[in-house]
C-alpha positions in Angstrom: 35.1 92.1 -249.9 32.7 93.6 -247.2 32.4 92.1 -244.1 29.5 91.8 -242.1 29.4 92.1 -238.2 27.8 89.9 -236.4 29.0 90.9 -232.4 30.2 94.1 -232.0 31.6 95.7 -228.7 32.0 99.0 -227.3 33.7 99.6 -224.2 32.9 102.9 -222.8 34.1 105.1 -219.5 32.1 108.3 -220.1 34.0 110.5 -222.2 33.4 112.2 -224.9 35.3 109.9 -227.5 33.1 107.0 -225.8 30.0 108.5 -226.4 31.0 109.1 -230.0 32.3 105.3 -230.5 29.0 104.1 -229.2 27.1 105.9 -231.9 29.3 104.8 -234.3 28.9 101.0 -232.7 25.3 101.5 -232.9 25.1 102.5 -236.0 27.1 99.8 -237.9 25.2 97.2 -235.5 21.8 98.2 -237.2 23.5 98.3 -240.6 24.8 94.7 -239.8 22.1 93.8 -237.5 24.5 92.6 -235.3 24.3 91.9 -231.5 25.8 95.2 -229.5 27.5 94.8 -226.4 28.4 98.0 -224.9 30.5 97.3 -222.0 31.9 99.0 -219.1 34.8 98.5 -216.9 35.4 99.2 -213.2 39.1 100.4 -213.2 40.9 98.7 -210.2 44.1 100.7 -211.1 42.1 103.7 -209.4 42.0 101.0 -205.9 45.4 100.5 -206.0 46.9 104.0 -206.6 45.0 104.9 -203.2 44.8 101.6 -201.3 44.1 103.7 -198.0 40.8 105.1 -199.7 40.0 102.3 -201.7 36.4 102.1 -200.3 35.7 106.0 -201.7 37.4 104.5 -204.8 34.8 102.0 -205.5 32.4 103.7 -204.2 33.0 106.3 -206.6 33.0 103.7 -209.5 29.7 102.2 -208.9 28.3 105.5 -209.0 30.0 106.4 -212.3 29.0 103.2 -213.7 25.2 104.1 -212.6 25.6 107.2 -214.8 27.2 105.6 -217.2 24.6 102.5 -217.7 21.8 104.9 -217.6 23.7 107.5 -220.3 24.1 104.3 -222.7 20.5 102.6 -221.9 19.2 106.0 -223.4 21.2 105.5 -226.3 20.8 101.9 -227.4 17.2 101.2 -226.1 16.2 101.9 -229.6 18.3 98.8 -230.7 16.5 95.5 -229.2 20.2 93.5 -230.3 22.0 95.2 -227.1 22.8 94.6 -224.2 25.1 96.3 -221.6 28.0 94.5 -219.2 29.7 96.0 -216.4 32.9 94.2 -215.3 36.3 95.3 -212.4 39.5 94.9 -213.5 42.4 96.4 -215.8 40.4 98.0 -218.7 42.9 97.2 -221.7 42.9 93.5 -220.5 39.5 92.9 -219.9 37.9 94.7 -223.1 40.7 92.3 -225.0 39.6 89.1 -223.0 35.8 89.3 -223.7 36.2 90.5 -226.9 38.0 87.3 -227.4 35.6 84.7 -225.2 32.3 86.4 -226.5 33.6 85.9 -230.8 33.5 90.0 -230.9 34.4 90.4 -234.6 34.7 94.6 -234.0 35.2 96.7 -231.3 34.5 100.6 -232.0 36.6 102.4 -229.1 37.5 105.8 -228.8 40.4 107.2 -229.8 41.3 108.4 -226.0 39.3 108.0 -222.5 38.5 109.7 -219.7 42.1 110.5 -218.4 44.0 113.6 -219.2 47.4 111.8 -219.4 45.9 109.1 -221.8 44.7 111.8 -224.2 48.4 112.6 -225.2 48.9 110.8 -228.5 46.0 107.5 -228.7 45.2 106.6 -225.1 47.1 103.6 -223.3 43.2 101.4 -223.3 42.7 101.8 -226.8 46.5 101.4 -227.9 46.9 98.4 -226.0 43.5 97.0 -227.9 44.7 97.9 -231.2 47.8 95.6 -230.6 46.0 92.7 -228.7 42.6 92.3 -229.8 42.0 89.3 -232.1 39.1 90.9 -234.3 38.6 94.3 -236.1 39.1 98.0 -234.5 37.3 100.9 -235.4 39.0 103.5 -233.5 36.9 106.6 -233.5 37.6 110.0 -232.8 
């Protein structure tokens, strides 16, 4: 049997493997023509490493989410179904949380983020997501 998407979410944090999972996203969302949510979260593990420059910290998030939301604006302007979200917290728990309040039925995430450490084996976002989230996982690398 072939299922067919309806919401579809791809969280992304500007690496490489991001950029290729929203492709992928956008892609299955126009075969599907599924609602897209490409979403983007503020990492407030960065705050609490450095609590004495946490101000710089979230300073240098917003701008990186700026980047970011214009990077993937360019990409899915071409698909009227999607929207992008911006949200602060611990990425692998908030991706798993609104995937799970907003009926996501896939998420396409890459195979490893931003963060050197994480790219050792599958990174820690997308492991914990393939063991939590209540819906399909496209992992892509």
């Amino acid at each position: 049997m072939i299922k067919q998407y309806k919401n579809i979410l791809v969280p992304v944090d500007g690496s490489k493997e991001s950029e290729d999972a929203l492709e992928e996203g956008l892609r299955i969302a126009e075969r599907n023509s599924a609602k897209l949510t490409v979403i983007y979260v503020r990492d407030v593990n960065q705050t609490i490493q450095n609590p004495y420059g946490a101000d710089l910290v979230f300073e240098d998030l917003n701008e990186e989410e700026k980047l970011i939301k214009s990077n993937v604006e360019k990409v899915i302007k071409r698909y009227k179904e999607s929207n992008f979200v911006s949200m602060t917290g611990y990425p692998k728990h908030t991706i798993t949380k609104y995937a799970k309040d907003k009926n996501i039925d896939l998420i396409v995430i890459g195979a490893t983020g931003k963060n050197s450490f994480e790219r050792i084996l599958v990174g820690s976002v997308t492991s914990y997501v393939l063991n939590h989230a209540h819906c399909n996982l496209l992992i892509v690398r």
